[in-house]
N, C-alpha and C positions, 0 to 999 in steps of 0.2 A: 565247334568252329572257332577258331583263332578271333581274335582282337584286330584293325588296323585303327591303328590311334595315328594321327597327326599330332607334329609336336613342333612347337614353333615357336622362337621368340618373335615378341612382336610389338609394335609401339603403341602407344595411347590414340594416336589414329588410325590401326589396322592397320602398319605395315610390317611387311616381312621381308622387303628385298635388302640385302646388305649394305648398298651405297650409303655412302657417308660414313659408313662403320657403325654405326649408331650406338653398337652392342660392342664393340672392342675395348680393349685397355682401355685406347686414349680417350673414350669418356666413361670412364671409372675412380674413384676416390681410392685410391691405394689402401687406405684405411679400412675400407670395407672386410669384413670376417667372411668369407664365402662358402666357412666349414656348413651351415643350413642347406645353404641351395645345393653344392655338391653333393652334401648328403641328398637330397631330394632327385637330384639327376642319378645318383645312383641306385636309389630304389629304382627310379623308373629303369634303368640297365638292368636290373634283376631279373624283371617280370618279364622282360624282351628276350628273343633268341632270335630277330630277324629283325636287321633294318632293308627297309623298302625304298630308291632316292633313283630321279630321272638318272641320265647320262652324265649331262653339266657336272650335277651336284657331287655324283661317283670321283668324275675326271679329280675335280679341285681338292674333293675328300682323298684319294687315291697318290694325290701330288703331294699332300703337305702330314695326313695321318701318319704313316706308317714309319716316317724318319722324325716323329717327336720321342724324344728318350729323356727328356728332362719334364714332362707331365706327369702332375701327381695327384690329377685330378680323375684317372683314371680311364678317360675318355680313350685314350689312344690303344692301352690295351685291349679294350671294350672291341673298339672297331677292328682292330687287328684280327681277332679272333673270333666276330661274332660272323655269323651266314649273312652276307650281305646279296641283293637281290635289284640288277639296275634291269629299268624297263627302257628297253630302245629297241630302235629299229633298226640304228646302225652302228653298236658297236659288235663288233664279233667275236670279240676275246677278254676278259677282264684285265690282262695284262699286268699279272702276276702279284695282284693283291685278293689273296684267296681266303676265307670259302667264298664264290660268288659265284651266282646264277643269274644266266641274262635273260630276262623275261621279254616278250612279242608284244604284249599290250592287257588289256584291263582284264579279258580272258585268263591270261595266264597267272593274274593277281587274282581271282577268282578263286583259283584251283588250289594257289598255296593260302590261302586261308581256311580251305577245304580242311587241309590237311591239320595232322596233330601236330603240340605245339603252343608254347606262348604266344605273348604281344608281338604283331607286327606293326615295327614305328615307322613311321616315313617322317624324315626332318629335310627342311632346304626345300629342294625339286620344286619349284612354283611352277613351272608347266606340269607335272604330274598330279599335285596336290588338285590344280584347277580339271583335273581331268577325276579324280578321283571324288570330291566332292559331289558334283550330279550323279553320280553312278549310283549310291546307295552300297558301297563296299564302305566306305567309312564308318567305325563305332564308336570313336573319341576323337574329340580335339584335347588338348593338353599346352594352354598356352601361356607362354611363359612372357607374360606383361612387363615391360621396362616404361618407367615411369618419363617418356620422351617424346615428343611432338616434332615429326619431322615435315611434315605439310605435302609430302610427297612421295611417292613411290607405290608400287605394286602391292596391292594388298592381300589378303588372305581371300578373302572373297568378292567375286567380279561382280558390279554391277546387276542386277538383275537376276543373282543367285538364289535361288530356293531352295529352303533346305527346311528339314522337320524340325517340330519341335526339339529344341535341347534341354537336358536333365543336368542342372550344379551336381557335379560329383564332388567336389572339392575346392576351397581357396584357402591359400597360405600367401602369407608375407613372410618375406625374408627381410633380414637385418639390413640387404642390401636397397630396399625400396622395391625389388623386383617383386611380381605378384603371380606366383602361380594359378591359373585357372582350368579347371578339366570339367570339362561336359562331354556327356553322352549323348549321342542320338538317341530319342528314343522312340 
């Protein structure tokens, strides 16, 4: 059975929705060497052969990936060509940013994990992620800690979430302050 890792950057009080930027350039030290952490998001692109992301997160990934041509961070290639897999119930076409499979709901995330196969990542989708967490499909979280306090916003986990114990797989600091974290359910 396949992997579904969640992978999330996320602040020092549990958030993960983008407003504000938080995670952009414009709060970043230009100075920073980000050859570590690139390397690290590229392992983790290795082990992967399927990202998993609601509709939202498809549309805005779908809008802005596939015309970056001056990314050297690899990411865009990544996405261009990996099997991507959006869970809705109403889009009915990927509209022409292929491989992609539009998946019905948690069932159908079920069956492709069934199957043979590397990591399936889910990044972004905060309606899906919170749908996926109670369900018991989740194997990893993989969260990528920025060292920022935003006092507000959507977090990774909703109030009153229950979840099993988690297993430390790993923590790395990078040069940037940024702390990767991954725990397994176990």
């Amino acid at each position: 059975m396949r992997n579904l890792v969640i992978t999330q950057n996320i602040t020092l009080d549990g958030v993960i929705d983008a407003a504000g930027d938080w995670f952009g350039p414009a709060n970043r030290d230009d100075a920073w060497d980000d050859s570590d952490l690139i390397q690290a998001q590229t392992e983790q692109r290795e082990g992967a052969d399927a990202l998993l992301v609601g509709r939202t997160t498809f549309e805005e990934m779908r809008g802005y990936w596939p015309s970056q041509t001056d990314d050297t961070t690899g990411v865009s290639d990544y996405l261009n060509r990996v099997r991507k897999y959006v869970v809705s119930g109403r889009l009915q076409a990927p509209g022409g940013w292929e491989p992609t499979t539009i998946l019905r709901g948690l069932d159908d995330v079920r069956a492709l994990k069934g199957e043979p196969g590397a990591d399936i990542v889910v990044t972004g989708s905060l309606t899906l992620v919170r749908d996926l967490v109670p369900s018991g499909l989740v194997d990893e979280y993989r969260l990528f800690l920025y060292p920022v306090v935003v006092g507000g916003g959507q977090r990774l986990f909703e109030s009153g979430t229950q979840l099993r114990q988690l297993e430390t797989v790993e923590t790395r600091r990078f040069d940037s302050g940024l702390v990767l974290l991954r725990y397994r359910v176990a």
